[in-house]
C-alpha positions as CSV (number, residue, x, y, z in Angstrom):
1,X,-18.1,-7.6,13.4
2,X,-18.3,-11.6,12.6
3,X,-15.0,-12.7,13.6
4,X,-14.9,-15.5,10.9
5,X,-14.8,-12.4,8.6
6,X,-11.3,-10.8,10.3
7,X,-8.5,-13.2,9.3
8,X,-4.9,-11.9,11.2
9,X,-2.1,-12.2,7.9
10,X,0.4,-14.6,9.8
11,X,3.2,-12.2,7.4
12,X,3.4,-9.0,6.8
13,X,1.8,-7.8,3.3
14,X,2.4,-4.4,1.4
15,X,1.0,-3.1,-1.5
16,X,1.6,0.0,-2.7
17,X,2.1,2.8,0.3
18,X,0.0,0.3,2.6
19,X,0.8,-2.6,5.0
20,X,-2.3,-5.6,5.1
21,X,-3.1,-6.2,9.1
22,X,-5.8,-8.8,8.8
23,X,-8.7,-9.1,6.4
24,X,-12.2,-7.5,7.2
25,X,-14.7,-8.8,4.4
26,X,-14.8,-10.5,1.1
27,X,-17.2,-10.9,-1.7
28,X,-16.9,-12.9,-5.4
29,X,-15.5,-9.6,-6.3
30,X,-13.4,-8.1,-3.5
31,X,-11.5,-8.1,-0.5
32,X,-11.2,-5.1,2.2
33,X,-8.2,-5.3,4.4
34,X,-7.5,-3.1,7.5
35,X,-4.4,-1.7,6.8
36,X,-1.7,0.6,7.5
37,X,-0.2,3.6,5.5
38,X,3.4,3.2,5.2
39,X,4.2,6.6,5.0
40,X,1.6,8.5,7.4
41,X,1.3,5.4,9.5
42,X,-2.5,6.4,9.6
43,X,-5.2,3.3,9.5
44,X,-6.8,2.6,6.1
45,X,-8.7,-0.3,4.6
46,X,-7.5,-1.3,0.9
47,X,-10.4,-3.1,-1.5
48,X,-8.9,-5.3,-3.7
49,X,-10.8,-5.6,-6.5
50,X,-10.7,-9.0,-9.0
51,X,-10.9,-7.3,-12.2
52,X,-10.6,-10.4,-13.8
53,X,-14.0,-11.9,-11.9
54,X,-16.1,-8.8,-13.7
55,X,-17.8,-8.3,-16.9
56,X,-17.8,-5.2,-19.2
57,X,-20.8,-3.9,-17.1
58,X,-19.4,-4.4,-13.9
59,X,-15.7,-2.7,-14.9
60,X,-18.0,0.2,-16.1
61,X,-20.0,0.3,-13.0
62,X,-16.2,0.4,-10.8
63,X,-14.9,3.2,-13.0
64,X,-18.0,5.1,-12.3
65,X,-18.0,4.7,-8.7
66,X,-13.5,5.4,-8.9
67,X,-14.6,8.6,-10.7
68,X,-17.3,9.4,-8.2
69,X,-15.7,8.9,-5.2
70,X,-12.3,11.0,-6.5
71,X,-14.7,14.2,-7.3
72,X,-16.7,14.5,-3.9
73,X,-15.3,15.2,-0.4
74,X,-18.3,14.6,2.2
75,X,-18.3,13.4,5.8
76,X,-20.6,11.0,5.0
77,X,-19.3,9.4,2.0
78,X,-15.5,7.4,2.1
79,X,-12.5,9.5,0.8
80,X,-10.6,7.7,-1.9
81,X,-7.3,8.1,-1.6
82,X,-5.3,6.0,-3.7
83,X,-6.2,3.8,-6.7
84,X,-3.6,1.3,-8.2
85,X,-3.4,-2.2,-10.0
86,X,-1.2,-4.7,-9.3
87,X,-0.6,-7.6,-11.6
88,X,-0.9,-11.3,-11.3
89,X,-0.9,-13.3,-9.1
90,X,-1.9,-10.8,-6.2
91,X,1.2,-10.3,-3.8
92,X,-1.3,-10.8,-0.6
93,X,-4.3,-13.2,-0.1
């Protein structure tokens, strides 16, 4: 892993059920954060997604892949487990 690409949160962030540790990748789209489940304490990462950064076709093509990945439950392929929104401004970054 590029350590450029892992930035520490000098505060502690939650959103949702889930506590941001330090950030593992970004796109013009997203963030993934390593993070922590507040209630299981179990590691998880957390895409946030900048819904306003995509176009009709792109929304479509993220409720596609939500949908997919909340039907199947394969070793190979991520589990979802939570899907939220949060509003404006974003309470981490």
């Amino acid at each position: 892993m590029d350590l450029e690409a892992t930035k520490n949160l000098s505060e502690s962030h939650t959103t949702g059920n889930y506590i941001l540790k330090s950030k593992l990748g970004e796109s013009s789209f997203s963030t993934v954060w390593k993070a922590e489940n507040k209630i299981t304490g179990g590691g998880v990462a957390v895409k946030q997604v900048y819904l306003s950064k995509l176009n009709k076709n792109l929304r479509n093509c993220l409720d596609c892949e939500l949908n997919f990945l909340s039907s199947v439950n394969h070793t190979n392929i991520i589990r979802l487990l939570d899907v939220f929104e949060v509003s404006f401004p974003y309470p981490f970054e």
